[in-house]
PDB file of N, H, CA, C and O in Angstrom:
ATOM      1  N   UNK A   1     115.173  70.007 -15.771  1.00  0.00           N
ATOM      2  CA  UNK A   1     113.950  70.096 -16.549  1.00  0.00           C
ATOM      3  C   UNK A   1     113.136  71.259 -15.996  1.00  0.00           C
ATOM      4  O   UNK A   1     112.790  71.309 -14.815  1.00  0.00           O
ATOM      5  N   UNK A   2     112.841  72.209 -16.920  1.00  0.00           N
ATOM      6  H   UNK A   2     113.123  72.168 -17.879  1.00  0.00           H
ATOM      7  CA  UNK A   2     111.632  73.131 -16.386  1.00  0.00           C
ATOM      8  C   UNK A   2     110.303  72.956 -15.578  1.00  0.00           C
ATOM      9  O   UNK A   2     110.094  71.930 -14.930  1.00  0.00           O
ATOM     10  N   UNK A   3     109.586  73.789 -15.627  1.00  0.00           N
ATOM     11  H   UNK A   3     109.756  74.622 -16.153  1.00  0.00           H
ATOM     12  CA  UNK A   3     108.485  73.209 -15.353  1.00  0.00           C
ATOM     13  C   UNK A   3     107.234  72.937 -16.506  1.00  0.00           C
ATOM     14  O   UNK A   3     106.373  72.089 -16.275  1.00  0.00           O
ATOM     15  N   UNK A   4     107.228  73.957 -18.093  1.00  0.00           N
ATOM     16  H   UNK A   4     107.927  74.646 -18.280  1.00  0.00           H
ATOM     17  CA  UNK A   4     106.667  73.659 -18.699  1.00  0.00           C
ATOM     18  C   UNK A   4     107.017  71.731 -19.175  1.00  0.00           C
ATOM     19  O   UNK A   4     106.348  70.786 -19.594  1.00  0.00           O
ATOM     20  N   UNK A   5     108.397  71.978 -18.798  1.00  0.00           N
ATOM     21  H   UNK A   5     108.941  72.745 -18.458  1.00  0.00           H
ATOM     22  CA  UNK A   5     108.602  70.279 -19.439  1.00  0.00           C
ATOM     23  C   UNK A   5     108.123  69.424 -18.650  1.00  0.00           C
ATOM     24  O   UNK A   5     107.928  68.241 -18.929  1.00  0.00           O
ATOM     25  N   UNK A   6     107.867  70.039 -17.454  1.00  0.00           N
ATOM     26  H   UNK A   6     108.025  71.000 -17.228  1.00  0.00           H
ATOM     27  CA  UNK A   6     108.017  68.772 -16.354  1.00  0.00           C
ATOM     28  C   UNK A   6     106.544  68.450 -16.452  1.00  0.00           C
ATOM     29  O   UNK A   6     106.234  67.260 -16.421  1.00  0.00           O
ATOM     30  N   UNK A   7     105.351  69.604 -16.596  1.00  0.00           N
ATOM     31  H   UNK A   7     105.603  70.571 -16.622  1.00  0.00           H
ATOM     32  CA  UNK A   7     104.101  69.465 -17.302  1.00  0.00           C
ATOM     33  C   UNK A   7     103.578  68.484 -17.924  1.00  0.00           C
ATOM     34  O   UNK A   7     102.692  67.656 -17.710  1.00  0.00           O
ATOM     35  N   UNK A   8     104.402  68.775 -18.852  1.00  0.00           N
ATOM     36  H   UNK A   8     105.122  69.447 -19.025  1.00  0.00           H
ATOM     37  CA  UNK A   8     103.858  68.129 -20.542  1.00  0.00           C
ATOM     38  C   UNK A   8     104.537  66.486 -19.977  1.00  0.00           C
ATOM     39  O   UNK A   8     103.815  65.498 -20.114  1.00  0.00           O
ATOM     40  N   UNK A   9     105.376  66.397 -19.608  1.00  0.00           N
ATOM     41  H   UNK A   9     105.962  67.200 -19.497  1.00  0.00           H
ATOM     42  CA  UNK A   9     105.436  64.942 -19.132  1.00  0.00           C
ATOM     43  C   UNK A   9     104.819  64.409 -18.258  1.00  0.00           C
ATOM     44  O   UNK A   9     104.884  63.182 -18.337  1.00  0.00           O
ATOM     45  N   UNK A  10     104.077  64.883 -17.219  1.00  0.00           N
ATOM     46  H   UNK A  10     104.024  65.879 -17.155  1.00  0.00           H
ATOM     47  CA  UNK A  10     103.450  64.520 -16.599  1.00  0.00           C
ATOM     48  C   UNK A  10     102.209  64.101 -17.229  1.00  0.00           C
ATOM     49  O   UNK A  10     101.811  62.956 -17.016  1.00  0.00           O
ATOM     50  N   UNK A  11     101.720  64.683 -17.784  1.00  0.00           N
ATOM     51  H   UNK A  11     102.043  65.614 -17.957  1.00  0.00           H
ATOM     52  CA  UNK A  11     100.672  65.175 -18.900  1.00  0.00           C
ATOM     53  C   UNK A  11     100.546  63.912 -19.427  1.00  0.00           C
ATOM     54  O   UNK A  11      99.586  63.209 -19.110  1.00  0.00           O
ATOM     55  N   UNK A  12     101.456  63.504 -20.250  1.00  0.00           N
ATOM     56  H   UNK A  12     102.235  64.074 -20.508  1.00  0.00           H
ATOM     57  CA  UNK A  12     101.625  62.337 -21.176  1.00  0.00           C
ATOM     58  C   UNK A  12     101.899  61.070 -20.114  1.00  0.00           C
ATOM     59  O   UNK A  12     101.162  60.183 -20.545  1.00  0.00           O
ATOM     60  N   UNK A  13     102.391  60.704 -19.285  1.00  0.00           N
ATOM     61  H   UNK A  13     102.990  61.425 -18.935  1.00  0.00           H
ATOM     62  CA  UNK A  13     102.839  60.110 -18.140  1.00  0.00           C
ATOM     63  C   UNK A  13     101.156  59.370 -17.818  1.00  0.00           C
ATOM     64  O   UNK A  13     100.785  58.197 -17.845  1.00  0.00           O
ATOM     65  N   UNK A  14     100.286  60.882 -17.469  1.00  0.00           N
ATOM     66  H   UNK A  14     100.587  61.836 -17.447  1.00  0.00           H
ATOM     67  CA  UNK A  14      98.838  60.329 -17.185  1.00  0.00           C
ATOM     68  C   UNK A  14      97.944  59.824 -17.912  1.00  0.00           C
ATOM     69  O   UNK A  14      97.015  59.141 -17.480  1.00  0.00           O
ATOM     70  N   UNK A  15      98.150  60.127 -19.151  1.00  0.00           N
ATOM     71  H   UNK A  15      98.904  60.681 -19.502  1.00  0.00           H
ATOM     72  CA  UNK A  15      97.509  59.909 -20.497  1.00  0.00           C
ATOM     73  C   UNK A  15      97.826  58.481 -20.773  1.00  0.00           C
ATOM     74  O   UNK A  15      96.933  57.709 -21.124  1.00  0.00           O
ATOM     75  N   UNK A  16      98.984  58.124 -20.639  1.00  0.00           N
ATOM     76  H   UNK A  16      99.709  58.751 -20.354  1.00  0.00           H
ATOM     77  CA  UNK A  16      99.125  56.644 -21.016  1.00  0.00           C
ATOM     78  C   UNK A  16      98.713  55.722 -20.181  1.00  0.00           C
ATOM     79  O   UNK A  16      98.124  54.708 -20.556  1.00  0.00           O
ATOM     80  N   UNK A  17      99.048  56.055 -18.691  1.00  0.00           N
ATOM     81  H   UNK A  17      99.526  56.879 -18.386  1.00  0.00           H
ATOM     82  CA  UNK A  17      98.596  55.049 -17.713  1.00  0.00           C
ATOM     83  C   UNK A  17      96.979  55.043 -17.887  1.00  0.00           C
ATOM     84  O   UNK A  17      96.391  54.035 -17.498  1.00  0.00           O
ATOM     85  N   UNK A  18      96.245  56.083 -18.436  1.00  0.00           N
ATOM     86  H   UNK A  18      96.723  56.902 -18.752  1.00  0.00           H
ATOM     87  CA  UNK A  18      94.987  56.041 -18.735  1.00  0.00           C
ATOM     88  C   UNK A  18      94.437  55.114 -20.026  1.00  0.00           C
ATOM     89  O   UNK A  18      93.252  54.864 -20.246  1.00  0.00           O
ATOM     90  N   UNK A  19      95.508  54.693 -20.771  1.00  0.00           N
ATOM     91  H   UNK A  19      96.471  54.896 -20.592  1.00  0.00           H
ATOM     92  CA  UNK A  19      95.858  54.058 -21.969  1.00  0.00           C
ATOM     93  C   UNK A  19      95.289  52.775 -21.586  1.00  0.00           C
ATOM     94  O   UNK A  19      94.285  52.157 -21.942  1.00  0.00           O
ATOM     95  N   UNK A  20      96.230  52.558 -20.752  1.00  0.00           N
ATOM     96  H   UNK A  20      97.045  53.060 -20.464  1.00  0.00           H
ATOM     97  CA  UNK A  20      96.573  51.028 -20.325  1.00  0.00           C
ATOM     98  C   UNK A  20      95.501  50.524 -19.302  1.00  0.00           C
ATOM     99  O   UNK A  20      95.493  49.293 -19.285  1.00  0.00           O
ATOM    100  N   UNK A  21      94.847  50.927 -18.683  1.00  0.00           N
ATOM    101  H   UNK A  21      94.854  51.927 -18.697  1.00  0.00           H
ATOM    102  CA  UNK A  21      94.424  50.911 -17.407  1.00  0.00           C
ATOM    103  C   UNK A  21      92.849  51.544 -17.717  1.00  0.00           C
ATOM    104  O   UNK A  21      92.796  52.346 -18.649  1.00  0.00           O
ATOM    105  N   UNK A  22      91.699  51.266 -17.069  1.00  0.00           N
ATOM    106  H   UNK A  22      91.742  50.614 -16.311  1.00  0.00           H
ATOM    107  CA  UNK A  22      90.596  52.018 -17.151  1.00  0.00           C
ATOM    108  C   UNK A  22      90.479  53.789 -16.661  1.00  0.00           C
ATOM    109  O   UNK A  22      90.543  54.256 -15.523  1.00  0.00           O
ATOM    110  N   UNK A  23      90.326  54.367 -17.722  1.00  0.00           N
ATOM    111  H   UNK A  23      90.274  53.988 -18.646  1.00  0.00           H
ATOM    112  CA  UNK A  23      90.677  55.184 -17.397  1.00  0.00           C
ATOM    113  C   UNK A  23      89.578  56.264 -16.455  1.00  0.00           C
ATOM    114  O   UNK A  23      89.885  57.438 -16.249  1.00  0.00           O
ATOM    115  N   UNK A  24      88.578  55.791 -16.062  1.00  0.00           N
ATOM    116  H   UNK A  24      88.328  54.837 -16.229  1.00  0.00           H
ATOM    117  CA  UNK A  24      88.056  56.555 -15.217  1.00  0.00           C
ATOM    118  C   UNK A  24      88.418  56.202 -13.919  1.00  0.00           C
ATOM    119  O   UNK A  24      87.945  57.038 -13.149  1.00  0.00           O
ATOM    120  N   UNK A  25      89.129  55.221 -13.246  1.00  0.00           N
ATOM    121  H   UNK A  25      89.514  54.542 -13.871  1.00  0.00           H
ATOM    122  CA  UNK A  25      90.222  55.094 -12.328  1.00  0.00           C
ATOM    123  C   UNK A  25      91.346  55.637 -12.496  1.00  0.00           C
ATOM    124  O   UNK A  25      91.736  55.662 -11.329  1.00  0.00           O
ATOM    125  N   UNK A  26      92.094  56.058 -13.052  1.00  0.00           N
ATOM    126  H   UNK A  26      91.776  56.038 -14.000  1.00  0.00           H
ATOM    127  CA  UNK A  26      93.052  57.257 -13.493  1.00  0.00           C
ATOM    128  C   UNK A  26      92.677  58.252 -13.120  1.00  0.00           C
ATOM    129  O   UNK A  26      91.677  58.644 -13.720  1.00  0.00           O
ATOM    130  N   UNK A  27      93.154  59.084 -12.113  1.00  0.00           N
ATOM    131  H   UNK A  27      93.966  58.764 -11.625  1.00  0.00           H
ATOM    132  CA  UNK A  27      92.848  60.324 -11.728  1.00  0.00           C
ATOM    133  C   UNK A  27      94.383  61.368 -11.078  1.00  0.00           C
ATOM    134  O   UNK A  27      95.306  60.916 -10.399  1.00  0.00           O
ATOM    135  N   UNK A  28      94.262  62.441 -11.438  1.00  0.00           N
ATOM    136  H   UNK A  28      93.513  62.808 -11.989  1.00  0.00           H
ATOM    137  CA  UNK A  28      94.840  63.300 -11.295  1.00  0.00           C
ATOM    138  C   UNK A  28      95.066  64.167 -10.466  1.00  0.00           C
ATOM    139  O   UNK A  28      94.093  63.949  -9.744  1.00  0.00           O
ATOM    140  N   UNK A  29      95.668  65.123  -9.910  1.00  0.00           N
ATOM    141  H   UNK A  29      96.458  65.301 -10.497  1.00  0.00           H
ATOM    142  CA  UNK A  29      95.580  66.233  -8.987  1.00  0.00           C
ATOM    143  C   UNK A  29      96.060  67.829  -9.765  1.00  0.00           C
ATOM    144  O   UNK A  29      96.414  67.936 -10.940  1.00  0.00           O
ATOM    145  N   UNK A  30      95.985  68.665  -9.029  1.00  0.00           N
ATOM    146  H   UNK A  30      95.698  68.578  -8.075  1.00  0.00           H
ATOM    147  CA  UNK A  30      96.556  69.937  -9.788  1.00  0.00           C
ATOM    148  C   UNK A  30      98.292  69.985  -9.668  1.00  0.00           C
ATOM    149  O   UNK A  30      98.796  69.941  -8.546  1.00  0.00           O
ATOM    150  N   UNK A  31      99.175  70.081 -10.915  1.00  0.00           N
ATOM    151  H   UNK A  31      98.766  70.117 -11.827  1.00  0.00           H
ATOM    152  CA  UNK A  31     100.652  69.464 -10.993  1.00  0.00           C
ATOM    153  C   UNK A  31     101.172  71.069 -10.263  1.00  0.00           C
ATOM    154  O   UNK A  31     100.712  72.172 -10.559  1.00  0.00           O
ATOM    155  N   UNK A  32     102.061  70.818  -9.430  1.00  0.00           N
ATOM    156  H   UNK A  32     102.435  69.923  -9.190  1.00  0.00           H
ATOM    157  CA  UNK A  32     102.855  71.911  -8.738  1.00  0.00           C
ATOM    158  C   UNK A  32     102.080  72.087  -7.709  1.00  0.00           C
ATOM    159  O   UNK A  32     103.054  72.302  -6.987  1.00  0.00           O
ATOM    160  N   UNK A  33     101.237  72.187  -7.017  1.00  0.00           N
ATOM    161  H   UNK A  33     100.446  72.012  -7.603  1.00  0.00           H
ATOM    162  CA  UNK A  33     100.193  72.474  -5.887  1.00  0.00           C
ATOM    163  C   UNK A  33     100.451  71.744  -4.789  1.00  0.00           C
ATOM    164  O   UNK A  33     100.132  70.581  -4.543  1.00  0.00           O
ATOM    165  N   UNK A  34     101.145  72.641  -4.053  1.00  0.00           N
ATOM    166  H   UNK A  34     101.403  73.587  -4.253  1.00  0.00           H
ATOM    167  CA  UNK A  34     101.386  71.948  -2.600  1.00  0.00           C
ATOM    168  C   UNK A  34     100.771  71.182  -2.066  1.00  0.00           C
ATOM    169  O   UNK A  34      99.580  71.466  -1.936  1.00  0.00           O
ATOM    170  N   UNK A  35     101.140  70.167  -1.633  1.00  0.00           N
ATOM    171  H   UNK A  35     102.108  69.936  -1.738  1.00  0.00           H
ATOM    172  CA  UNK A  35     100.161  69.648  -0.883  1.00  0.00           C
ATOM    173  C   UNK A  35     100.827  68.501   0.197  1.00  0.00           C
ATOM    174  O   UNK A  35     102.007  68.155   0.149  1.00  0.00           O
ATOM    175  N   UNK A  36      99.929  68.035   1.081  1.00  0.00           N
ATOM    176  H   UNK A  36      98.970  68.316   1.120  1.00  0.00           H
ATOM    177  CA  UNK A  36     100.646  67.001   2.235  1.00  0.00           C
ATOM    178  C   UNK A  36      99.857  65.532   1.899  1.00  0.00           C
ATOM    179  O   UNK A  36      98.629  65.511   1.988  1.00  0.00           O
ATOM    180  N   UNK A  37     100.592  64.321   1.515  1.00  0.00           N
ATOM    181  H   UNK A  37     101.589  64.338   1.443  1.00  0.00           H
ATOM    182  CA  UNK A  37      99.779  63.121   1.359  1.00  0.00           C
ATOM    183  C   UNK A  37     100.684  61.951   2.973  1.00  0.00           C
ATOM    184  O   UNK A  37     101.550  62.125   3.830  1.00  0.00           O
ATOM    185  N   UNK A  38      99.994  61.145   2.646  1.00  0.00           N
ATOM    186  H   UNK A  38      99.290  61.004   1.950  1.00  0.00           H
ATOM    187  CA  UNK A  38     100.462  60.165   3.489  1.00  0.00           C
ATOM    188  C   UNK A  38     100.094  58.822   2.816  1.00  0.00           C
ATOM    189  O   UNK A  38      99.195  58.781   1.976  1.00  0.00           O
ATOM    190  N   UNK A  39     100.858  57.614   3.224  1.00  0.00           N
ATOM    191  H   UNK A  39     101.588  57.647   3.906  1.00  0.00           H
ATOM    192  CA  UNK A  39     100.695  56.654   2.414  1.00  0.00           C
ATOM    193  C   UNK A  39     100.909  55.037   3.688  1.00  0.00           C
ATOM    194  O   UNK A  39     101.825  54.923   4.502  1.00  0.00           O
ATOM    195  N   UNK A  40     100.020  54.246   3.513  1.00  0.00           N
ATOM    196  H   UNK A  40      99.276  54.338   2.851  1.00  0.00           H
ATOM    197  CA  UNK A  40      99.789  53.294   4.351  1.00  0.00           C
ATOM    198  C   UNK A  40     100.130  52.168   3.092  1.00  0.00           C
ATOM    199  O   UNK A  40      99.788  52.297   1.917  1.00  0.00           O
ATOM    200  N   UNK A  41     100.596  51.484   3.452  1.00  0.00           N
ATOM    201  H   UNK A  41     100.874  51.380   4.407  1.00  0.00           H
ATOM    202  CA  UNK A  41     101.104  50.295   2.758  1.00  0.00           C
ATOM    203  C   UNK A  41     100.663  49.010   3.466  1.00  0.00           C
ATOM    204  O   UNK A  41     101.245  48.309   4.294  1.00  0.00           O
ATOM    205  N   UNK A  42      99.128  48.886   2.734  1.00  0.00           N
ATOM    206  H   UNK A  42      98.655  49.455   2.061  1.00  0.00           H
ATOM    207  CA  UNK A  42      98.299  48.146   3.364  1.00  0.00           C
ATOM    208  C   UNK A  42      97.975  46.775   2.183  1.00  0.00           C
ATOM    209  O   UNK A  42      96.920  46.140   2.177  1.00  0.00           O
ATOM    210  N   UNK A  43      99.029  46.553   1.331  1.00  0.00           N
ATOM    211  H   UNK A  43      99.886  47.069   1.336  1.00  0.00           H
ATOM    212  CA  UNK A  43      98.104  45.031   0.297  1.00  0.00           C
ATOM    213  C   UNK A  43      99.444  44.439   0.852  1.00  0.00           C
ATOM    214  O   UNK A  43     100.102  44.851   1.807  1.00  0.00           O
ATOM    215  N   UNK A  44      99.731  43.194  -0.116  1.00  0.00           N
ATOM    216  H   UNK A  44      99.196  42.860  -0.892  1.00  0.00           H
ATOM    217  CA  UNK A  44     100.212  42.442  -0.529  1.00  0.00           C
ATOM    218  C   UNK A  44     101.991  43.126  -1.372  1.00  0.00           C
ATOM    219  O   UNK A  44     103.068  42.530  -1.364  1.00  0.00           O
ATOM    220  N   UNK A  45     101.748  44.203  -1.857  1.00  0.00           N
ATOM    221  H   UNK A  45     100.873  44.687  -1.863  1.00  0.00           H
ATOM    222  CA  UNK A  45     103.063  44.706  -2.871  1.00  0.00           C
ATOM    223  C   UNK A  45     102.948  46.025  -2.471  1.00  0.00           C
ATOM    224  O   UNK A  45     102.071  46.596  -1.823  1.00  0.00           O
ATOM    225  N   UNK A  46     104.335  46.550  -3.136  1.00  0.00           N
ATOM    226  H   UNK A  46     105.047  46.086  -3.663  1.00  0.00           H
ATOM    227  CA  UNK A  46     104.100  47.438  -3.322  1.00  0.00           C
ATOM    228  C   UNK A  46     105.402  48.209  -4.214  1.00  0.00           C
ATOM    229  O   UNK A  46     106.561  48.003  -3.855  1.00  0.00           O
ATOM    230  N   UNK A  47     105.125  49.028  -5.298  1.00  0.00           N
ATOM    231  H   UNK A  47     104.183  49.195  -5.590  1.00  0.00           H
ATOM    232  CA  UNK A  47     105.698  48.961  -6.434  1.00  0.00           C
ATOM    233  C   UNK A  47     106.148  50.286  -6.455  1.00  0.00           C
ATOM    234  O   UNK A  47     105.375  51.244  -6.445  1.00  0.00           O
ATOM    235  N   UNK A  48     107.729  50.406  -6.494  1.00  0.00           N
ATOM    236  H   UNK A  48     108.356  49.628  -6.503  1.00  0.00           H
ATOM    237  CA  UNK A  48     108.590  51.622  -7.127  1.00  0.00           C
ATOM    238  C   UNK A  48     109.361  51.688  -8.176  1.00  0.00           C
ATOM    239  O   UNK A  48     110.270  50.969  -8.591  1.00  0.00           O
ATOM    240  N   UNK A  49     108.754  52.889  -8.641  1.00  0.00           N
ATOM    241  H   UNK A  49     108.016  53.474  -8.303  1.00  0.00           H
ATOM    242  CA  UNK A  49     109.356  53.152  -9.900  1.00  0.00           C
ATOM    243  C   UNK A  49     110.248  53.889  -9.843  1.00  0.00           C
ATOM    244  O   UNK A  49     110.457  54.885  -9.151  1.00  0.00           O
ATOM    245  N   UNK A  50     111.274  52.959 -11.246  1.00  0.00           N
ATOM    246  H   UNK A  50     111.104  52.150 -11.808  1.00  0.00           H
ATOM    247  CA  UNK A  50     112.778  54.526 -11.221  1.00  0.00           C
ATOM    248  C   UNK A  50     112.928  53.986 -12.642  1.00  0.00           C
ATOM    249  O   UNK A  50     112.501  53.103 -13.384  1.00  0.00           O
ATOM    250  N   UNK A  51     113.759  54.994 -12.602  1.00  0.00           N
ATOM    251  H   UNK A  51     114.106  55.712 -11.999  1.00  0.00           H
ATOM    252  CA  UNK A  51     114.349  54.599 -14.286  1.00  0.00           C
ATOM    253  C   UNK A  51     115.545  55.576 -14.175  1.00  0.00           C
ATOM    254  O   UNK A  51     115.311  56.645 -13.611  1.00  0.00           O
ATOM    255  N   UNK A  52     117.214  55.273 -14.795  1.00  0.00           N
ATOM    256  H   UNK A  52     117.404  54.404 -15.253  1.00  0.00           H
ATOM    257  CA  UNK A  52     117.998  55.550 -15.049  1.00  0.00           C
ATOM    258  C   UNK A  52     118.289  57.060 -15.937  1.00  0.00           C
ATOM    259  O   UNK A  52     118.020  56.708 -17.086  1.00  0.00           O
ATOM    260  N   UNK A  53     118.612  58.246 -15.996  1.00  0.00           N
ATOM    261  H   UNK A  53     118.830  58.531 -15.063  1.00  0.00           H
ATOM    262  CA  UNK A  53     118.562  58.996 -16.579  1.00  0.00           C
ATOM    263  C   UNK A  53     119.319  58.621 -18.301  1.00  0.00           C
ATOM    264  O   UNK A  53     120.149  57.790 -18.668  1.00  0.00           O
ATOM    265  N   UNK A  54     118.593  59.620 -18.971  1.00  0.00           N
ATOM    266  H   UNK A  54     117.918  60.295 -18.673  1.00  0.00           H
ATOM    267  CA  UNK A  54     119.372  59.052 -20.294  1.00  0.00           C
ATOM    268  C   UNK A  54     120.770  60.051 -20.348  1.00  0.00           C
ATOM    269  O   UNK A  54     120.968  61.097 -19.730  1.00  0.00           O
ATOM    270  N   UNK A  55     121.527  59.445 -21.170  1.00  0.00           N
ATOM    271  H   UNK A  55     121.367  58.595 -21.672  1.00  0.00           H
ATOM    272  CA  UNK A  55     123.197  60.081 -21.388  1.00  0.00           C
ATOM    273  C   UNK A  55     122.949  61.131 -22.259  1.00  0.00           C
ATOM    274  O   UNK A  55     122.140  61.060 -23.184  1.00  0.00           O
ATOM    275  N   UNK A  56     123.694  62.208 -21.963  1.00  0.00           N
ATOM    276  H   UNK A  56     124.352  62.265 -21.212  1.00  0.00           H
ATOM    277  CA  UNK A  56     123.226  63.474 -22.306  1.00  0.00           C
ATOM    278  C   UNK A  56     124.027  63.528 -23.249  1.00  0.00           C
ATOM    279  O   UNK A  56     125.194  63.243 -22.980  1.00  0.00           O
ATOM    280  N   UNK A  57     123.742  63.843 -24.424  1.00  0.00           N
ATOM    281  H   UNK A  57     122.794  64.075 -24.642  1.00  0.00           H
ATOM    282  CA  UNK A  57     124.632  64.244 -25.607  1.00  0.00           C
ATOM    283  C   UNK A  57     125.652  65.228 -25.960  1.00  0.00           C
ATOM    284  O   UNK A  57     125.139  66.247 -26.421  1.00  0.00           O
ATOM    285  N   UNK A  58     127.247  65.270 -25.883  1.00  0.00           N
ATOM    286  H   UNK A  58     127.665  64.442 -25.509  1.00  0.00           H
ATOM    287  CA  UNK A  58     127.228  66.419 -25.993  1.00  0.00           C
ATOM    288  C   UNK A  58     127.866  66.587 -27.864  1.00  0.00           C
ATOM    289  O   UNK A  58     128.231  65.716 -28.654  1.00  0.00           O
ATOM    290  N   UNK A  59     127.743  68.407 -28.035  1.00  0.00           N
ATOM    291  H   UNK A  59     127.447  69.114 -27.393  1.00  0.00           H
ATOM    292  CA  UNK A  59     127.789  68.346 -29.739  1.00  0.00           C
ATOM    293  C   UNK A  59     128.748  69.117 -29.748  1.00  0.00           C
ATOM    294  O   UNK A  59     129.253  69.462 -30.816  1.00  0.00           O
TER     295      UNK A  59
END
């Protein structure tokens, strides 16, 4: 996937979870922009997402 694609999905990706969810808790960062995070896994859960690629068509 490019990066204009990888964009526009992200894009839409944030838009929906903003859908679903209040969206002024929905927040974003700048997409491609380096950066260093760290992550403490401090509740009760904690939730990963995957999903299977789809089967590529061929013609």
């Amino acid at each position: 996937m490019g990066g204009e694609q990888a964009k526009e999905l992200y894009q839409r990706f944030v838009s929906k979870v903003g859908e679903g969810y209040n969206p002024e808790k929905v927040k974003d960062g700048v997409f491609q922009a380096m950066m260093e995070v760290a992550l403490v896994n401090d509740g009760p859960v904690t939730f990963e997402m995957s999903v299977d690629p789809k089967p590529v068509e061929h013609k």
